[in-house]
ModelCIF file with pLDDT and N, C-alpha, C, O atoms, coordinates in Angstrom:
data_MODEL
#
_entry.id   MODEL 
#
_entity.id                         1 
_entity.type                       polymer 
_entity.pdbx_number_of_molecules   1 
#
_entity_poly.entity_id                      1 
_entity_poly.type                           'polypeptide(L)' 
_entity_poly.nstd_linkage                   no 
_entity_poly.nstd_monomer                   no 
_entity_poly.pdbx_seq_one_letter_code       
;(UNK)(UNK)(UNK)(UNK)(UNK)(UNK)(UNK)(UNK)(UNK)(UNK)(UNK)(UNK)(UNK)(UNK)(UNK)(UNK)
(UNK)(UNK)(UNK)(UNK)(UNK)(UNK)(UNK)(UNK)(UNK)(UNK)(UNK)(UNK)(UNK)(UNK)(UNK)(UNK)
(UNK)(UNK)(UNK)(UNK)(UNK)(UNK)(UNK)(UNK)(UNK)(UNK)(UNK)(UNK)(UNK)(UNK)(UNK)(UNK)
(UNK)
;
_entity_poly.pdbx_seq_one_letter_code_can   XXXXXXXXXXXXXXXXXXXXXXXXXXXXXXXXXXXXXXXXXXXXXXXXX 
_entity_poly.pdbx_strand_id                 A 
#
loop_
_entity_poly_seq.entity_id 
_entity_poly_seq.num 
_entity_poly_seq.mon_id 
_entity_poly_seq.hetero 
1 1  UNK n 
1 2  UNK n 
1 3  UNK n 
1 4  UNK n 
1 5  UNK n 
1 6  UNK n 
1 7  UNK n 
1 8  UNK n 
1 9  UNK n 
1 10 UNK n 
1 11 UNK n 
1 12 UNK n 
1 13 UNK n 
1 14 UNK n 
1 15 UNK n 
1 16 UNK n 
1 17 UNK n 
1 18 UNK n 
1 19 UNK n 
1 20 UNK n 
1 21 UNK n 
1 22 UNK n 
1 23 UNK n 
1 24 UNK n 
1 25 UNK n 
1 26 UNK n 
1 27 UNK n 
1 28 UNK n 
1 29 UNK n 
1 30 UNK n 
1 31 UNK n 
1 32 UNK n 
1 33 UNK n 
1 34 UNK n 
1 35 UNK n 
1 36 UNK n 
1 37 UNK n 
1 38 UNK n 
1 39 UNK n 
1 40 UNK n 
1 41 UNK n 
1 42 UNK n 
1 43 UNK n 
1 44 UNK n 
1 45 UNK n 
1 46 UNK n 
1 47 UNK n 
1 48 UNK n 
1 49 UNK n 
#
_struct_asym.id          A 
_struct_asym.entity_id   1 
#
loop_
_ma_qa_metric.id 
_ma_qa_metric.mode 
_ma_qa_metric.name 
_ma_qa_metric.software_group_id 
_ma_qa_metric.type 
1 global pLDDT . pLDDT 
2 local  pLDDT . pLDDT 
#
_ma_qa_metric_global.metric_id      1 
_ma_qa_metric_global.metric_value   86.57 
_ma_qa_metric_global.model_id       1 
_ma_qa_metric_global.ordinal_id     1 
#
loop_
_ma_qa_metric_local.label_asym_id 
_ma_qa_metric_local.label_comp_id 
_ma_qa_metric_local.label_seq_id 
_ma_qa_metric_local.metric_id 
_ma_qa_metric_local.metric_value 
_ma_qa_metric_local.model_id 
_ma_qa_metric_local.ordinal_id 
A UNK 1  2 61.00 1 1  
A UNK 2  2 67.00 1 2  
A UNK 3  2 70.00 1 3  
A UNK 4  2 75.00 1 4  
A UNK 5  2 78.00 1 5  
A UNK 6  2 79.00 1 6  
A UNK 7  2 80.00 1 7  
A UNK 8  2 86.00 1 8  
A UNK 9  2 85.00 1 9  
A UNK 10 2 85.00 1 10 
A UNK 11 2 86.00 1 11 
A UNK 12 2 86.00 1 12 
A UNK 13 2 81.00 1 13 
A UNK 14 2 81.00 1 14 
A UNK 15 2 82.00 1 15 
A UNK 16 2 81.00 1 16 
A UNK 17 2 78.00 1 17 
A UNK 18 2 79.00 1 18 
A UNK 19 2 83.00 1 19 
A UNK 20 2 82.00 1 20 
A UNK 21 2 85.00 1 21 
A UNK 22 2 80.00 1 22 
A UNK 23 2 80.00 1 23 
A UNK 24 2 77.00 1 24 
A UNK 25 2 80.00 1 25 
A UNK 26 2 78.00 1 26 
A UNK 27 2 86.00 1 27 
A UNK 28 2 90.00 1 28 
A UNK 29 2 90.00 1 29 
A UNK 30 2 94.00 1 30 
A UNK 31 2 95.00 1 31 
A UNK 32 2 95.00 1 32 
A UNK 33 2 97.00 1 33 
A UNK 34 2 96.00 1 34 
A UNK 35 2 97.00 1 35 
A UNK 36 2 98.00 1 36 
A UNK 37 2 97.00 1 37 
A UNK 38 2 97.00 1 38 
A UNK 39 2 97.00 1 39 
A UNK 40 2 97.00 1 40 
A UNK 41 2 96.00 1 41 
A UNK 42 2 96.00 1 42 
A UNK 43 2 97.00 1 43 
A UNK 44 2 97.00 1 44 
A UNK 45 2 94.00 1 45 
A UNK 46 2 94.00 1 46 
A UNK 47 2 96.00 1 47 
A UNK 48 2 94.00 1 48 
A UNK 49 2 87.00 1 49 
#
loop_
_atom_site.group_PDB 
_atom_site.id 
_atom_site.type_symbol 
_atom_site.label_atom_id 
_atom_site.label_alt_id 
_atom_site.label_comp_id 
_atom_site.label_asym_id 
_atom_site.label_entity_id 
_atom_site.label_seq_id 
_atom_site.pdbx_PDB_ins_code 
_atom_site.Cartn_x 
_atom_site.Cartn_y 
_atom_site.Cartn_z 
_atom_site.occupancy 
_atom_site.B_iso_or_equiv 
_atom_site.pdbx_formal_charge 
_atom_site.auth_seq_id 
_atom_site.auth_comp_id 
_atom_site.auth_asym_id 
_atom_site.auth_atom_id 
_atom_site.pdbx_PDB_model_num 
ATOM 1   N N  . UNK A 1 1  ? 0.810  -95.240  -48.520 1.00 61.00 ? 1  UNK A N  1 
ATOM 2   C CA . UNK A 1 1  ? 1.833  -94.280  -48.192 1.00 61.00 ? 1  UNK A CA 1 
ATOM 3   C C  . UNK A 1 1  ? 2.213  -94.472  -46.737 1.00 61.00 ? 1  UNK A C  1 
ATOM 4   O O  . UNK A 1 1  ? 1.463  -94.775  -45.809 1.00 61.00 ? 1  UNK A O  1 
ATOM 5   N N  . UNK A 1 2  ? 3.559  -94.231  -46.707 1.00 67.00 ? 2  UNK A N  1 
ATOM 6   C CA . UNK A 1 2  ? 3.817  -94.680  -45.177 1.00 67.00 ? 2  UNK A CA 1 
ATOM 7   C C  . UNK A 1 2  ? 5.253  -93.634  -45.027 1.00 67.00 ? 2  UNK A C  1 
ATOM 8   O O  . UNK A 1 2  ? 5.658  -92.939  -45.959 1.00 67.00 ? 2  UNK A O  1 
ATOM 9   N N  . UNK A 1 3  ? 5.799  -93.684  -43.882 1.00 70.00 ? 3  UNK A N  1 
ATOM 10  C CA . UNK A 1 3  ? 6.751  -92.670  -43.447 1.00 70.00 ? 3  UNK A CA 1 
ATOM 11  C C  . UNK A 1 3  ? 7.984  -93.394  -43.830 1.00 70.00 ? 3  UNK A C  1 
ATOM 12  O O  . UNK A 1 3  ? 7.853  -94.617  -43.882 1.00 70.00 ? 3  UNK A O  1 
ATOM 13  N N  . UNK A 1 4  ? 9.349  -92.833  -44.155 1.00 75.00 ? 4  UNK A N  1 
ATOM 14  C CA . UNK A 1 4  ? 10.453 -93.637  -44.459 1.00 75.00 ? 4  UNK A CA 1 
ATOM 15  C C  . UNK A 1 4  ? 10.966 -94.395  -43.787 1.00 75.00 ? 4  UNK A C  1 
ATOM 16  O O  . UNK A 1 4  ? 11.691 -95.278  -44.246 1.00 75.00 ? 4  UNK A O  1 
ATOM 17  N N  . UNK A 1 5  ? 10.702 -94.237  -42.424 1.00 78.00 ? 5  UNK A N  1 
ATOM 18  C CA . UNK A 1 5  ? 11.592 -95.017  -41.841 1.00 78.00 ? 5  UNK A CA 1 
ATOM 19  C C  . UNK A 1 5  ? 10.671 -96.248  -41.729 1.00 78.00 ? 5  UNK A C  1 
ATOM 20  O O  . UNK A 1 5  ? 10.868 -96.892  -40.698 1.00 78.00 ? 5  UNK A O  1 
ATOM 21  N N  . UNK A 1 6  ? 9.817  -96.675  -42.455 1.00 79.00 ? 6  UNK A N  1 
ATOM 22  C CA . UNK A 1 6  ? 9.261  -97.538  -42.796 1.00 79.00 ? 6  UNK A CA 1 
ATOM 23  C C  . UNK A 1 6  ? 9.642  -98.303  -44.063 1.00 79.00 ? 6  UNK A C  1 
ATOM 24  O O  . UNK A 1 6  ? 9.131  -99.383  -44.360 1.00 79.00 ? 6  UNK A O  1 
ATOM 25  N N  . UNK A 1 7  ? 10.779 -97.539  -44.955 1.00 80.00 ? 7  UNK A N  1 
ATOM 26  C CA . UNK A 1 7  ? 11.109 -98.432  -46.015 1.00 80.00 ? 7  UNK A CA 1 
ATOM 27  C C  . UNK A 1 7  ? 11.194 -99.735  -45.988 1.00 80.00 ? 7  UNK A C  1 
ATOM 28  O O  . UNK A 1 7  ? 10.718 -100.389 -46.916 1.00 80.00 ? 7  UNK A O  1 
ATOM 29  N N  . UNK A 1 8  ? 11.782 -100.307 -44.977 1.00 86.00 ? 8  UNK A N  1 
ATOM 30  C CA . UNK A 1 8  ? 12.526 -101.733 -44.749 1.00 86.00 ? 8  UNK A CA 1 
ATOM 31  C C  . UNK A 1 8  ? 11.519 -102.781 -44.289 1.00 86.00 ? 8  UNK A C  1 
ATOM 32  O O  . UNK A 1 8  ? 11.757 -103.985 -44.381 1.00 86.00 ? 8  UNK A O  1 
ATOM 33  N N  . UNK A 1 9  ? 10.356 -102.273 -43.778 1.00 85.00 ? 9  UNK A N  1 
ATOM 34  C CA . UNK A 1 9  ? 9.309  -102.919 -43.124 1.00 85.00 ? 9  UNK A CA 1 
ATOM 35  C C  . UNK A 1 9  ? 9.226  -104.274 -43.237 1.00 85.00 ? 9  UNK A C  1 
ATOM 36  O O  . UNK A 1 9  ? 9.669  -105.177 -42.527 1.00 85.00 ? 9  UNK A O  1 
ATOM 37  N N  . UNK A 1 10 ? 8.329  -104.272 -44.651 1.00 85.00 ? 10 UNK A N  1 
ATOM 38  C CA . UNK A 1 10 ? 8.526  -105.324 -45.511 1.00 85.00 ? 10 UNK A CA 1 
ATOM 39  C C  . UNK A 1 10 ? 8.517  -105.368 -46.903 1.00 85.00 ? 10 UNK A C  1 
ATOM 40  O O  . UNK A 1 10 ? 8.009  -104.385 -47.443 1.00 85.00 ? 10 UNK A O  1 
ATOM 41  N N  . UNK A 1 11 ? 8.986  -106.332 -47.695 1.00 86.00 ? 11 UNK A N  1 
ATOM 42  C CA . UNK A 1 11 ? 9.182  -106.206 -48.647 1.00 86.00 ? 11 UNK A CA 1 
ATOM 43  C C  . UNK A 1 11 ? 8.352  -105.636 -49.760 1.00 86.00 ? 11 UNK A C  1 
ATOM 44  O O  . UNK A 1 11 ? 8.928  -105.017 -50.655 1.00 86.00 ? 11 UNK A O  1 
ATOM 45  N N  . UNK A 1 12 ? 7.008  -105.795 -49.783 1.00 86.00 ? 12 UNK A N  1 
ATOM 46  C CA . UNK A 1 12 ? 6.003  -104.947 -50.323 1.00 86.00 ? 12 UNK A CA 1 
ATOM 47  C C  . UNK A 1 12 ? 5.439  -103.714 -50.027 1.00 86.00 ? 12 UNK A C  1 
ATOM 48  O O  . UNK A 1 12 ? 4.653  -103.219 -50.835 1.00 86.00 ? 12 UNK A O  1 
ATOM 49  N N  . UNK A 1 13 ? 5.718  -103.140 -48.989 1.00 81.00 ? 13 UNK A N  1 
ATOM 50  C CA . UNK A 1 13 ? 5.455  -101.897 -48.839 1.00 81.00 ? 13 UNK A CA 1 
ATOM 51  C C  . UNK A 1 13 ? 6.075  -100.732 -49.577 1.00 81.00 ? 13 UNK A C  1 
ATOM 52  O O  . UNK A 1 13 ? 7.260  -100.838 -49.895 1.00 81.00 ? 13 UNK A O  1 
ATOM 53  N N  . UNK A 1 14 ? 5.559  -99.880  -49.816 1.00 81.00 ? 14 UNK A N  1 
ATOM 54  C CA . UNK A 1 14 ? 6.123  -99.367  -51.381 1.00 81.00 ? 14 UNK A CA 1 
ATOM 55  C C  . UNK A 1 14 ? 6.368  -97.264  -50.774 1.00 81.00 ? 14 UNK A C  1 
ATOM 56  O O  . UNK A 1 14 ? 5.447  -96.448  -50.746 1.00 81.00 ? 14 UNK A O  1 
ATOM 57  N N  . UNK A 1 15 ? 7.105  -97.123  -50.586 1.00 82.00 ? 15 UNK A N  1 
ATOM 58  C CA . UNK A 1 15 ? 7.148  -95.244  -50.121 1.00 82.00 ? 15 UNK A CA 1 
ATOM 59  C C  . UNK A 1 15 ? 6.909  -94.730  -51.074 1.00 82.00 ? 15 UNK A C  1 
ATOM 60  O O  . UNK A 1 15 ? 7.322  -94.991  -52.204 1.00 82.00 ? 15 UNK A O  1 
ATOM 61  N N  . UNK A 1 16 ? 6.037  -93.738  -50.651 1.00 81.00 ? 16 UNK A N  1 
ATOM 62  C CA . UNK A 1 16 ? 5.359  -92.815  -52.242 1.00 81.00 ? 16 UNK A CA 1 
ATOM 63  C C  . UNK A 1 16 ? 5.877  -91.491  -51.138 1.00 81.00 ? 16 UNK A C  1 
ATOM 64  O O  . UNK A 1 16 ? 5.355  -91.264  -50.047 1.00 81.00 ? 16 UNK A O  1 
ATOM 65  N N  . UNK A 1 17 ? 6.900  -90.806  -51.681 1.00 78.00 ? 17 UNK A N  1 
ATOM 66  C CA . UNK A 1 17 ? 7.512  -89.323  -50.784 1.00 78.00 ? 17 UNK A CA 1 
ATOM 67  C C  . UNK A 1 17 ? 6.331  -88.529  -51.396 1.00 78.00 ? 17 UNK A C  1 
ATOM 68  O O  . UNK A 1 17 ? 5.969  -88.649  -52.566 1.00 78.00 ? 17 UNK A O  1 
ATOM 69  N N  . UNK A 1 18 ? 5.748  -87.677  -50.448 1.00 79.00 ? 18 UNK A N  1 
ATOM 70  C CA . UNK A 1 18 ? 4.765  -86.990  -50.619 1.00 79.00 ? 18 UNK A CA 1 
ATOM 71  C C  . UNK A 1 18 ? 5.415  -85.231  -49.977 1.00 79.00 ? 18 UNK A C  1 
ATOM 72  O O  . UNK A 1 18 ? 6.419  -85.308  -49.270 1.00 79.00 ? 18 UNK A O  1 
ATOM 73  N N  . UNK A 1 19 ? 4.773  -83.601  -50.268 1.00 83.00 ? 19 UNK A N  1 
ATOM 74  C CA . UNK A 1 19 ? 5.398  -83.111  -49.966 1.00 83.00 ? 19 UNK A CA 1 
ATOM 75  C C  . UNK A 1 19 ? 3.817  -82.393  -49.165 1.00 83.00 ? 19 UNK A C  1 
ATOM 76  O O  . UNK A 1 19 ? 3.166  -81.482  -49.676 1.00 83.00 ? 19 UNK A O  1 
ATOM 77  N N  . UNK A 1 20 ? 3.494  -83.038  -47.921 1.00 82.00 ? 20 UNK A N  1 
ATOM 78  C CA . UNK A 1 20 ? 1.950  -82.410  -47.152 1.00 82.00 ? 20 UNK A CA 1 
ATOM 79  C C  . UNK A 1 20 ? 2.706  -82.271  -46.326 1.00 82.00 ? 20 UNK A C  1 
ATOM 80  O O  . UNK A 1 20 ? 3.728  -82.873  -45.997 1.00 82.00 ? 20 UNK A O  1 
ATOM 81  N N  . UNK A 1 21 ? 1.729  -80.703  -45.650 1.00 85.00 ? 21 UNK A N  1 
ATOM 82  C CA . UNK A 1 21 ? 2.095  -80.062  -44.357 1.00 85.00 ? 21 UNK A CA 1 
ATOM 83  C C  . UNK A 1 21 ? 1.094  -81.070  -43.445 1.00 85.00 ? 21 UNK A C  1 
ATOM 84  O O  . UNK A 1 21 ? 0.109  -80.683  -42.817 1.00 85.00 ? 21 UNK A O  1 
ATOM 85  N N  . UNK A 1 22 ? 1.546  -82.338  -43.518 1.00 80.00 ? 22 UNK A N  1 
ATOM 86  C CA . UNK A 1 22 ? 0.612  -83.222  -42.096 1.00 80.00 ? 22 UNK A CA 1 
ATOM 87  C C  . UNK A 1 22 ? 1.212  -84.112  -41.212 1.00 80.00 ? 22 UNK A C  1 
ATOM 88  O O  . UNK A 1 22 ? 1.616  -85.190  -41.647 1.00 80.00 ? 22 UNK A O  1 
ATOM 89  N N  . UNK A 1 23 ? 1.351  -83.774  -39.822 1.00 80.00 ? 23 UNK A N  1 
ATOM 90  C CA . UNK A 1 23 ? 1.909  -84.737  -39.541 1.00 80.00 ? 23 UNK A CA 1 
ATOM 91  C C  . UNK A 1 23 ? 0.781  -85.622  -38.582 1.00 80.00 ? 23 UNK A C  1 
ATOM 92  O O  . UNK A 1 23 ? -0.387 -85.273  -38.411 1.00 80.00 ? 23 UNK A O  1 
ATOM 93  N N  . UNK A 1 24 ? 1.543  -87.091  -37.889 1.00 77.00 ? 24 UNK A N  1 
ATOM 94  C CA . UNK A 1 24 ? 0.797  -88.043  -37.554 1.00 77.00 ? 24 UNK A CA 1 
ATOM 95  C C  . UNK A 1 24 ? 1.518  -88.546  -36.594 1.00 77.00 ? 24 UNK A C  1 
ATOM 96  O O  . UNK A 1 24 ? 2.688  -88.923  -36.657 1.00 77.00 ? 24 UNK A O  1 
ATOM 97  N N  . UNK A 1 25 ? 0.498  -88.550  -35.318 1.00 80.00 ? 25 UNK A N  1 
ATOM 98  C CA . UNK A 1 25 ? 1.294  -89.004  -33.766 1.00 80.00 ? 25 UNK A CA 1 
ATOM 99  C C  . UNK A 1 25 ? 1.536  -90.383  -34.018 1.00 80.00 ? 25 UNK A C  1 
ATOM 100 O O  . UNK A 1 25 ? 1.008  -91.111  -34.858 1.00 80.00 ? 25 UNK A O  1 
ATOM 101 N N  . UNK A 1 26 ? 2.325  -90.615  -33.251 1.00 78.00 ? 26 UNK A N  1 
ATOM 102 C CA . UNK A 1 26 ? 2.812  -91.932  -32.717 1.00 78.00 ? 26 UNK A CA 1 
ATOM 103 C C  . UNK A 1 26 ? 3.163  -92.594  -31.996 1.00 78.00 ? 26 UNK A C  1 
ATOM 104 O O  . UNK A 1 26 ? 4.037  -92.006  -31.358 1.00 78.00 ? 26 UNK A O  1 
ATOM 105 N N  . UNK A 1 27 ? 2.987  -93.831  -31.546 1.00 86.00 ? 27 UNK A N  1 
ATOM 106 C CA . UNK A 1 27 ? 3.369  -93.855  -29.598 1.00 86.00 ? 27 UNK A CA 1 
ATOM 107 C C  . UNK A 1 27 ? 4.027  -95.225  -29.721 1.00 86.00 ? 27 UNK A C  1 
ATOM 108 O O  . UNK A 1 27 ? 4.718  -95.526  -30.694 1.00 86.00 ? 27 UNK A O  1 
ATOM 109 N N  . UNK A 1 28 ? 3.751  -96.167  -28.541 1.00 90.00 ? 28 UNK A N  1 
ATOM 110 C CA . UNK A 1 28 ? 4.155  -97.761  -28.046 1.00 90.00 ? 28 UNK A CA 1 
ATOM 111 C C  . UNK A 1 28 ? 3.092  -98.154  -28.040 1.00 90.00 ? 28 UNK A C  1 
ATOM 112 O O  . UNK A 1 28 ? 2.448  -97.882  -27.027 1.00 90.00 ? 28 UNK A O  1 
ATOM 113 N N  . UNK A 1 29 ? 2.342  -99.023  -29.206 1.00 90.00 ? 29 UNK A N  1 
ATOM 114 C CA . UNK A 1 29 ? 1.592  -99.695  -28.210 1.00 90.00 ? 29 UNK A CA 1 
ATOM 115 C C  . UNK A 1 29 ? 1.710  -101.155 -27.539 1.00 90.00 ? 29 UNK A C  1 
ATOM 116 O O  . UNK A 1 29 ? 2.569  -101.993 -27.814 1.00 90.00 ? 29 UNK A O  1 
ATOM 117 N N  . UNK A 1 30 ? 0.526  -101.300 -26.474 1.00 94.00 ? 30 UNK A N  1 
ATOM 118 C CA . UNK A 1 30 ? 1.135  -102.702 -25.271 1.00 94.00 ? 30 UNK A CA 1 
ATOM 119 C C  . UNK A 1 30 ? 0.243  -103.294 -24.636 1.00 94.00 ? 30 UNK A C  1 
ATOM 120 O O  . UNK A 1 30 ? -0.535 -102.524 -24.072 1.00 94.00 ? 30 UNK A O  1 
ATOM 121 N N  . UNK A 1 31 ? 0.060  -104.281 -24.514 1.00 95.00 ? 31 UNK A N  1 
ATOM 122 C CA . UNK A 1 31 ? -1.103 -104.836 -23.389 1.00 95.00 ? 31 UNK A CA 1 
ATOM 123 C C  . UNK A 1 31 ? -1.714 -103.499 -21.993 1.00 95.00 ? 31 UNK A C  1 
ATOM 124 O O  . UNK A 1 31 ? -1.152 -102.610 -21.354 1.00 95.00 ? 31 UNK A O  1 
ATOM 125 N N  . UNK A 1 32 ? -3.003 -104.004 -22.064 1.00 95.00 ? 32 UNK A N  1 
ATOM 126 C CA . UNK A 1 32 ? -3.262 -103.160 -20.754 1.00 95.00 ? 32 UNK A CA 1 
ATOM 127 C C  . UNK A 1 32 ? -2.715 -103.839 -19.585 1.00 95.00 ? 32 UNK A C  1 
ATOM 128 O O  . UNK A 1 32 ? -2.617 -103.357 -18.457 1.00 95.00 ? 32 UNK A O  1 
ATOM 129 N N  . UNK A 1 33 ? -2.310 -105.204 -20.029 1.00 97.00 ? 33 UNK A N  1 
ATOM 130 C CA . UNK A 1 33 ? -1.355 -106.236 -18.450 1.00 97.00 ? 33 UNK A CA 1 
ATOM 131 C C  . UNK A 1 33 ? -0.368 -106.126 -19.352 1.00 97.00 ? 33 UNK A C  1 
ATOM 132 O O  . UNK A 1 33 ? -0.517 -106.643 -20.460 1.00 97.00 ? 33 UNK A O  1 
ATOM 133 N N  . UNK A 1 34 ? 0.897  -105.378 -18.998 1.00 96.00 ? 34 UNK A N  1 
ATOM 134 C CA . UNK A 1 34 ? 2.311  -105.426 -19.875 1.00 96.00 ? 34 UNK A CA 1 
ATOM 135 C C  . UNK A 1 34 ? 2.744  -106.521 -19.130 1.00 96.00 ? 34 UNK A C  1 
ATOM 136 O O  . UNK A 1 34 ? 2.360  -106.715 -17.977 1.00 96.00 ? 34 UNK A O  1 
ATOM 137 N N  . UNK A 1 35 ? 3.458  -107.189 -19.675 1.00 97.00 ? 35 UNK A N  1 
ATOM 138 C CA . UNK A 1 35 ? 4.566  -108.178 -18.674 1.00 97.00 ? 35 UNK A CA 1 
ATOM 139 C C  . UNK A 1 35 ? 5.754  -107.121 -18.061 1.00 97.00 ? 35 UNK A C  1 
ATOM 140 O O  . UNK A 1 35 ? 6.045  -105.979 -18.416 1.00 97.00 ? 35 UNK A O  1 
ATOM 141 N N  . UNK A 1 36 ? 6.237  -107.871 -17.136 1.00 98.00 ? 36 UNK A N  1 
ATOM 142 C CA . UNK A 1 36 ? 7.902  -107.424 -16.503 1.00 98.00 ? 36 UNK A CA 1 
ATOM 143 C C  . UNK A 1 36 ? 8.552  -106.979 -17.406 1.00 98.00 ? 36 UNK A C  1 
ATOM 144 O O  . UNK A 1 36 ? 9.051  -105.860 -17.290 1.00 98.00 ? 36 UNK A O  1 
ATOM 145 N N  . UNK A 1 37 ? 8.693  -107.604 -18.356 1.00 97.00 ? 37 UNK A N  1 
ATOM 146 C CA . UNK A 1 37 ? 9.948  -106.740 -19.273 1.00 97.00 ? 37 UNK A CA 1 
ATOM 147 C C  . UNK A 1 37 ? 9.378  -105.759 -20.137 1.00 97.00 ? 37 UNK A C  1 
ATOM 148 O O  . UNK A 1 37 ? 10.152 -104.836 -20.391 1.00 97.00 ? 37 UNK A O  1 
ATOM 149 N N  . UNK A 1 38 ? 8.058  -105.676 -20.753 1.00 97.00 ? 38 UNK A N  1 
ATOM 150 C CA . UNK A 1 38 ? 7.558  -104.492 -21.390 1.00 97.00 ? 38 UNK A CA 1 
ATOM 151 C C  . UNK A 1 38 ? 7.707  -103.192 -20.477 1.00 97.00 ? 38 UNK A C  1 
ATOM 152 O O  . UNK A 1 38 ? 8.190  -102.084 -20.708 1.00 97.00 ? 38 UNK A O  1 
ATOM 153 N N  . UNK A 1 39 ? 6.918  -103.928 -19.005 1.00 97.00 ? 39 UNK A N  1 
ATOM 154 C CA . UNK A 1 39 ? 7.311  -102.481 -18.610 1.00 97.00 ? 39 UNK A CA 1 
ATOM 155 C C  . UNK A 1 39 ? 8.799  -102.141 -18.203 1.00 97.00 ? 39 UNK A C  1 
ATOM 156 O O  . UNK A 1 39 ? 8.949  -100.921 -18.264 1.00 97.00 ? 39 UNK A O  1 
ATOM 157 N N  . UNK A 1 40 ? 9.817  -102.716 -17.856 1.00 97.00 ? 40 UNK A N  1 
ATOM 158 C CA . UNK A 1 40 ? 11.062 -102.015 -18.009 1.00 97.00 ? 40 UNK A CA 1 
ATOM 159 C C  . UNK A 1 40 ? 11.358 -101.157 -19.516 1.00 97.00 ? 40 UNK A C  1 
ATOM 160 O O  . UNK A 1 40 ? 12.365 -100.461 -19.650 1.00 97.00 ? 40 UNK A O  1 
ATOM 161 N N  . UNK A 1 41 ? 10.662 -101.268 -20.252 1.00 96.00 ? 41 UNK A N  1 
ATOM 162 C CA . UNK A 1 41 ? 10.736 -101.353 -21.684 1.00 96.00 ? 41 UNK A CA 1 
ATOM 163 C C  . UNK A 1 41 ? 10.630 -99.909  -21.288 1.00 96.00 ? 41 UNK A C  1 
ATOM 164 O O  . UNK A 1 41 ? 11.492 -99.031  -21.320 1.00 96.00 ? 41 UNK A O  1 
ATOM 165 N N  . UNK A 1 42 ? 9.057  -99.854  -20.811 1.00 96.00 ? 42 UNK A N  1 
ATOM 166 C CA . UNK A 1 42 ? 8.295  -98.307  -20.945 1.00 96.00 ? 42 UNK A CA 1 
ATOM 167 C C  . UNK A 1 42 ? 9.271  -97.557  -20.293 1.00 96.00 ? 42 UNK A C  1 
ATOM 168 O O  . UNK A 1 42 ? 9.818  -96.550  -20.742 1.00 96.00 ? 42 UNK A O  1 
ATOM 169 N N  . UNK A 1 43 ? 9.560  -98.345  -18.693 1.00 97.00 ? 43 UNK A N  1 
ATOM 170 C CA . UNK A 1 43 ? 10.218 -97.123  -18.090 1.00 97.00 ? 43 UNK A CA 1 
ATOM 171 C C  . UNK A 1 43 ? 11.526 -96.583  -18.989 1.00 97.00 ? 43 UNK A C  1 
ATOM 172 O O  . UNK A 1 43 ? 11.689 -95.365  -19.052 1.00 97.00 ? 43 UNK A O  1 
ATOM 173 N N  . UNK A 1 44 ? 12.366 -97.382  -19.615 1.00 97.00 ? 44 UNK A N  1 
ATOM 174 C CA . UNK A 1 44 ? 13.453 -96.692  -20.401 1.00 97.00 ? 44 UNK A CA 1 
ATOM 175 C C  . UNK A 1 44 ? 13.118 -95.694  -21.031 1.00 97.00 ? 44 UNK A C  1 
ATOM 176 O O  . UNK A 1 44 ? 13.794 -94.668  -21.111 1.00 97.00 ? 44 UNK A O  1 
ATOM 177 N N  . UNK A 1 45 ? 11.608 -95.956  -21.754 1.00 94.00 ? 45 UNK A N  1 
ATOM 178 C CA . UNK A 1 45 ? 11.427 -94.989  -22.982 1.00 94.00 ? 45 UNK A CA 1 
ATOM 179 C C  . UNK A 1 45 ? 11.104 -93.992  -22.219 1.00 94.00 ? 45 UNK A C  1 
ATOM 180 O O  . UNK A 1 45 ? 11.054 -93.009  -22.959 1.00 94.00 ? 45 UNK A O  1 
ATOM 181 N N  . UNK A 1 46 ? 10.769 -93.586  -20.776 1.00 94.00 ? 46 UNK A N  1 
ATOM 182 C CA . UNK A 1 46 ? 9.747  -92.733  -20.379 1.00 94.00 ? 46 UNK A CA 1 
ATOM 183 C C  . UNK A 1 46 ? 10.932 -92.115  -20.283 1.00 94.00 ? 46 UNK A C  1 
ATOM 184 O O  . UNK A 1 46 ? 11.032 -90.988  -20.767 1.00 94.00 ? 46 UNK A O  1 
ATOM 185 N N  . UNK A 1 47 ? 12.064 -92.733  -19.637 1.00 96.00 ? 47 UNK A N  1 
ATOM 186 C CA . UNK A 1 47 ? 13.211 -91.774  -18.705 1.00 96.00 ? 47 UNK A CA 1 
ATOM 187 C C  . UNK A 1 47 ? 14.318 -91.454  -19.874 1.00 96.00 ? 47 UNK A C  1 
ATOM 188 O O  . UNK A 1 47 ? 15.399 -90.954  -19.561 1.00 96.00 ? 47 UNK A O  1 
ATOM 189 N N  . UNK A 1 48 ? 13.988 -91.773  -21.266 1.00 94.00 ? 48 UNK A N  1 
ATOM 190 C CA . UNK A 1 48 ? 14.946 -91.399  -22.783 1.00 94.00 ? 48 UNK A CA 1 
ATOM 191 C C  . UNK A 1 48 ? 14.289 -90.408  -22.827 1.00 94.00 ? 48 UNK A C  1 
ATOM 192 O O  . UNK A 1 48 ? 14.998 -89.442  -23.109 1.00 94.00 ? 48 UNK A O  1 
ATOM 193 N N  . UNK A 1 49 ? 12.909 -90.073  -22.635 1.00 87.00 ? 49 UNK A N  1 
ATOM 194 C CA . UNK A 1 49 ? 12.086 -89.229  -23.879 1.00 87.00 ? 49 UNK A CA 1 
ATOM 195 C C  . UNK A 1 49 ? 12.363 -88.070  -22.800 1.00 87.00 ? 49 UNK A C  1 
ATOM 196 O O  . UNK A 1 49 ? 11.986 -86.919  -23.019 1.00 87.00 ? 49 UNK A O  1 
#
């Protein structure tokens, strides 16, 4: 079971819509040494979110 916006993932992954009061964090993950462009990456996401 996986979240929808996971449909497209890949081709075998299969959505089973479920109707639970659960939800499940989620973040970026990244090297503990990001390169140059990951971290421009982060800072976008930091200064979107």
């Amino acid at each position: 079971m996986a979240v929808e916006n996971w449909k497209d993932a890949h081709p075998l992954l299969k959505i089973i819509p479920v109707e639970w009061k659960y939800t499940i964090p989620y973040g970026v993950l990244y090297s503990t040494e990001p390169s140059n462009l990951v971290k421009r990456f982060l800072k976008a996401v930091k200064k979107a979110v």
